[in-house]
C-alpha positions in Angstrom: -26.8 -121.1 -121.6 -24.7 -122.3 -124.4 -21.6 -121.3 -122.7 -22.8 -123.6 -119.7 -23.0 -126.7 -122.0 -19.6 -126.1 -123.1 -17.9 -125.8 -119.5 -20.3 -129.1 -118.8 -19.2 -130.7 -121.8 -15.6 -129.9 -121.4 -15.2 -131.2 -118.3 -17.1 -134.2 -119.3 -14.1 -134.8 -122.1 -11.8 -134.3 -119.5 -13.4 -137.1 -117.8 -13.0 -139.3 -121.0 -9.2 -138.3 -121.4 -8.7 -139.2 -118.0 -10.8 -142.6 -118.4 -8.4 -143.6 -121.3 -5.0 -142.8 -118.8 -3.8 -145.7 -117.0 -3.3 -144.2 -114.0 -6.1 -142.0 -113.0 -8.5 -142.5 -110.3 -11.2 -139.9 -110.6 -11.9 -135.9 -111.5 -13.7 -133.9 -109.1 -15.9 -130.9 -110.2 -15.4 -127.5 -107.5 -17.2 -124.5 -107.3 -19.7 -123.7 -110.0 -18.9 -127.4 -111.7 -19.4 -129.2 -108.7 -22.0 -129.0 -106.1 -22.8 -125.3 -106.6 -23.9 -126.0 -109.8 -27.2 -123.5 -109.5 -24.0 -120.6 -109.7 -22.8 -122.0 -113.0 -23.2 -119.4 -116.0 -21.1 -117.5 -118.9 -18.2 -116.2 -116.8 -17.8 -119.3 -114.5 -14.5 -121.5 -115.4 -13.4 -125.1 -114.8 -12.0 -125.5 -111.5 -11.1 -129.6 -110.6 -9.2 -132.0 -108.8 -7.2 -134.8 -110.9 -6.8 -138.1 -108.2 -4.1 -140.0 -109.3 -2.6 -143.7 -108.0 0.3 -143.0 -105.9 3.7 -142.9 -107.9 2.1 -141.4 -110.7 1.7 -137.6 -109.8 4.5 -136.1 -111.9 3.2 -138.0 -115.3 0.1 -135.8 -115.1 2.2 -132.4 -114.0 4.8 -132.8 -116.2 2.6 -133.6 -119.0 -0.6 -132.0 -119.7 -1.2 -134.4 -123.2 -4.6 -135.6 -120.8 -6.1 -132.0 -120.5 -4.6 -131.0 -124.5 -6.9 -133.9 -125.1 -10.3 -132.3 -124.8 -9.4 -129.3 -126.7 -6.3 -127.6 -127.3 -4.4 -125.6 -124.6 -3.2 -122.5 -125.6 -1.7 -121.0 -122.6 -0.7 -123.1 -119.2 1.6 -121.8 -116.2 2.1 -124.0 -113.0 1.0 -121.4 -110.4 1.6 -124.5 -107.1 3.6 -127.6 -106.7 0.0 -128.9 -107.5 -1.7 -127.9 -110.5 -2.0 -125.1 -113.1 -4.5 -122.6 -114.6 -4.6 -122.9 -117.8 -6.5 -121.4 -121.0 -8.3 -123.5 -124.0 -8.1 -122.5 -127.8 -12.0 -121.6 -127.4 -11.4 -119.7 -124.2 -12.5 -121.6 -121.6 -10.0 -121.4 -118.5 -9.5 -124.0 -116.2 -7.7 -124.5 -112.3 -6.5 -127.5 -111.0 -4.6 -129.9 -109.2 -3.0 -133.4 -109.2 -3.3 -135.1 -105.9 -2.8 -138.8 -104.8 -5.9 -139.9 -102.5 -3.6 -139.7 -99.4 -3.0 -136.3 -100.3 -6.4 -135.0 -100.5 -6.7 -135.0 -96.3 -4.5 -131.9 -96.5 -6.5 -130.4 -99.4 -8.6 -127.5 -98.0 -11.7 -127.4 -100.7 -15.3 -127.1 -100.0 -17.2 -130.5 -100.9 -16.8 -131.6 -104.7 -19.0 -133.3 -107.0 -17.7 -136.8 -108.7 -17.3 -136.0 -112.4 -15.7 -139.9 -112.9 -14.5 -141.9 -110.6 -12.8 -145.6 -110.7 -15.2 -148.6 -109.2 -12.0 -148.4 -106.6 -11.9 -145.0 -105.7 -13.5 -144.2 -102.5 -15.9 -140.9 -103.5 -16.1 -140.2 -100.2 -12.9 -138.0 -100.3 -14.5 -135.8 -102.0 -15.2 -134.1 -99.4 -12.5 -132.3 -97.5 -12.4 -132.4 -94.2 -11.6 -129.0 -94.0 -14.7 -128.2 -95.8 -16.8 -128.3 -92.3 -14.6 -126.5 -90.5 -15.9 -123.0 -90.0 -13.3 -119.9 -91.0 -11.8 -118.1 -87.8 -13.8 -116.0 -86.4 -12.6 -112.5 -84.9 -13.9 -110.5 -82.5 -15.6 -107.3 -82.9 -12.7 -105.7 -81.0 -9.8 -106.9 -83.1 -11.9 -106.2 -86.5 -12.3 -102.5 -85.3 -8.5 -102.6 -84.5 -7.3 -103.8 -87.8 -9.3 -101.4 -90.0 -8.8 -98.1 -87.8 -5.1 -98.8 -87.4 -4.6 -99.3 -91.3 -6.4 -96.6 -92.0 -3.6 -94.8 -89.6 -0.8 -96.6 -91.3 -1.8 -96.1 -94.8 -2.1 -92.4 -94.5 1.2 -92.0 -92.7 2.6 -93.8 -95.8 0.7 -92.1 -98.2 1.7 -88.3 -96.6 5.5 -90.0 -97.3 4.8 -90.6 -100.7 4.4 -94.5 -101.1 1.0 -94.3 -102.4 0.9 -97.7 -103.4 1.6 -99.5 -99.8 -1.3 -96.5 -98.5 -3.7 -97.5 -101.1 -3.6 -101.2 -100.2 -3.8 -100.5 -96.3 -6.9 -98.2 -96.5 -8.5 -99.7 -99.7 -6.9 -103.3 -99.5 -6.7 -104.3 -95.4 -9.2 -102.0 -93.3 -11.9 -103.0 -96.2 -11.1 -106.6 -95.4 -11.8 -105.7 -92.3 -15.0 -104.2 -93.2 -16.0 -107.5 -95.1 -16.0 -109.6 -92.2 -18.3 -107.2 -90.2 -20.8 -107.2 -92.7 -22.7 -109.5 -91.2 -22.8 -107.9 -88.0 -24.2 -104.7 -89.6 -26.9 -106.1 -92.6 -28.8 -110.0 -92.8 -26.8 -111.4 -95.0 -29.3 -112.1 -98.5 -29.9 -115.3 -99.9 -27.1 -116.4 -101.6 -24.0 -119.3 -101.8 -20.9 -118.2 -99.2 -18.0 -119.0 -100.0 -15.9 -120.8 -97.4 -12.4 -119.3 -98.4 -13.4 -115.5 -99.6 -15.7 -113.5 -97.8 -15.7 -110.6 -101.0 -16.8 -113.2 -103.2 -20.7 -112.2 -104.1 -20.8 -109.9 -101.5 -23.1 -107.7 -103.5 -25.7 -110.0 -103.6 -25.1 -110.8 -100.1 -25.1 -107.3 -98.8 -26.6 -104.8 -100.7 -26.4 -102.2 -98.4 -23.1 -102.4 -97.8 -22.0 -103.1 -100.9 -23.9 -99.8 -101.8 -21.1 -97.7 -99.7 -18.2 -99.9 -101.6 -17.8 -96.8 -104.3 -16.6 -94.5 -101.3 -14.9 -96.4 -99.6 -12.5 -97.5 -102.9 -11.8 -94.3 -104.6 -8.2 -95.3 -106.3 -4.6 -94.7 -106.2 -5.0 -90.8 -105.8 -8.1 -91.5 -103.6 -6.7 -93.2 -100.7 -7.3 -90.2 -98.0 -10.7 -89.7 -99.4 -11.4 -93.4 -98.6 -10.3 -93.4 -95.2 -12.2 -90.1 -94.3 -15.6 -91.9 -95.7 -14.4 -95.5 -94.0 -14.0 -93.5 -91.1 -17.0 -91.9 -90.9 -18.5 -95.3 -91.7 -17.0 -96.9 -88.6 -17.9 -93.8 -86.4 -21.6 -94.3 -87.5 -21.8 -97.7 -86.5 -19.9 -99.0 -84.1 -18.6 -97.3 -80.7 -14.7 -96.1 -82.2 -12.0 -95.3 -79.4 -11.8 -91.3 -79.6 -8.0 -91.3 -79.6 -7.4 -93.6 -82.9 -10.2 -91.2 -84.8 -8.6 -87.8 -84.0 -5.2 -89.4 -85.0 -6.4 -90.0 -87.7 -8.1 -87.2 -88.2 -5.2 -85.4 -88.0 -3.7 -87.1 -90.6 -6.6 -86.1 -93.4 
C-alpha cells in the first residue's frame, strides 16, 4: 500500500513541476496510473504522457530539469524520438512521452486519466482514437499455420546449431501463436486485457492454459522438448494437417 501512495504522489509532483513550466498543457496517467487504477500495486511503475504547446517539444526532451524536479533521476535513456524510461533515486521507474496535442491523433494508447490539465486543454484527447479500435484478429487457420510452421523452422535451425534463433521460433513465435488462441480454447477469467499485449496477465486470464506454459517453455537446451509438448498440445485440440505433424515429427 505504501508503495501505491508513492507512485500516486509522484506523479502528483510531476503534475506540480509541470504546473510551474511555462509551456505545458497537461500530464496524462496510463495503465495502472490512469484509468486502470484497481491494477495499481508494489511493482506497477509510472507510465504518462507530457502535452506540450506546439514549438515547445524539444525543451521538455532535451531537458528533463521538470521530471529531476519531483525527485532525483538517477538513470534516464531516450528509448523513442518521444520520451524516455527513466529510474528515480528511490526506485520508482517511469515511461513517457512528450507530445504536442496535434500529435496525440497518431498516439496509439488505451484511454488515459487527466492527472492536470490547463483550463485550455481539451481532456478529451485523452483518449486515443486508436484506443477503440479492436487488435487484428486472425483466423483459426492462419494461427495454426504460424505456430506449426515455427515449430518446423526452429527445429531445422536448432538440428544446425543456432539454438538461439530455434528457441525463439518454438518458445518465442508458435507461443505467440498459442496466446491468441487462448480464447478459443478456455473463457477467458475476469480480469483487465490489455489492448497492445495479449501475454500480459494471461495467468489470471487463463489459468488452464497458463498451467501448460512450464512445458511448453523449457529453455535454451529445451527447445525440441517444447515443440514435442506444443505439438502434442495442438494435436489435442485442434484438427492439425497430418503432413506438417509428421514433418515435424521427424525432426524430434
Amino acid at each position: 500500500m505504501r508503495r501505491k501512495l508513492e507512485l500516486l504522489n509522484r506523479l502528483e509532483a510531476v503534475a506540480v513541476s509541470l504546473q510551474r513550466s511555462r509551456n505545458a498543457l497537461a500530464l496524462i496517467g496510463l495503465g495502472s496510473v490512469g484509468a486502470d487504477l484497481e491494477r495499481l500495486d508494489d511493482y506497477s511503475d509510472l507510465d504518462f504522457f507530457v502535452i506540450i504547446r506546439p514549438g515547445s517539444k524539444p525543451d521538455y526532451l532535451n531537458r528533463l530539469d521538470w521530471l529531476d524536479a519531483a525527485c532525483p533521476v538517477v538513470y534516464a535513456f531516450r528509448n523513442t524520438a518521444d520520451g524516455y524510461k527513466a529510474l528515480y533515486q528511490d526506485g520508482i521507474f517511469a515511461e513517457f512521452a512528450v507530445f504536442e496535442p496535434g500529435e496525440l491523433a497518431q498516439a496509439a494508447f488505451a484511454a488515459g486519466r487527466v492527472i492536470w490539465k490547463t483550463d485550455d486543454f481539451d481532456a478529451s484527447l485523452a483518449f486515443s482514437p486508436q484506443s477503440s479500435h479492436p487488435p487484428e484478429e486472425h483466423t483459426l487457420e492462419w494461427l495454426l499455420g504460424e505456430a506449426l510452421t515455427n515449430l518446423y523452422i526452429g527445429l531445422c535451425r536448432f538440428h544446425r546449431g543456432e539454438k538461439l534463433s530455434a528457441m525463439r521460433f518454438v518458445q518465442v513465435y508458435a507461443v505467440d501463436r498459442l496466446v491468441e488462441l487462448a480464447s478459443r480454447l478456455e473463457v477467458e477469467s475476469p480480469a483487465i486485457k490489455d489492448p497492445f499485449s495479449g501475454e500480459r496477465r494471461f495467468e489470471q486470464r487463463f489459468p488452464n492454459l497458463a498451467a501448460e506454459l512450464p512445458d511448453f517453455l523449457q529453455g535454451y537446451d529445451g527447445t525440441p522438448r517444447s515443440a514435442h509438448r506444443i505439438l502434442e498440445f495442438l494435436d489435442e485440440n485442434f484438427e492439425v494437417n497430418p503432413a506438417i505433424k509428421d514433418a515435424i515429427l521427424k525432426l524430434l
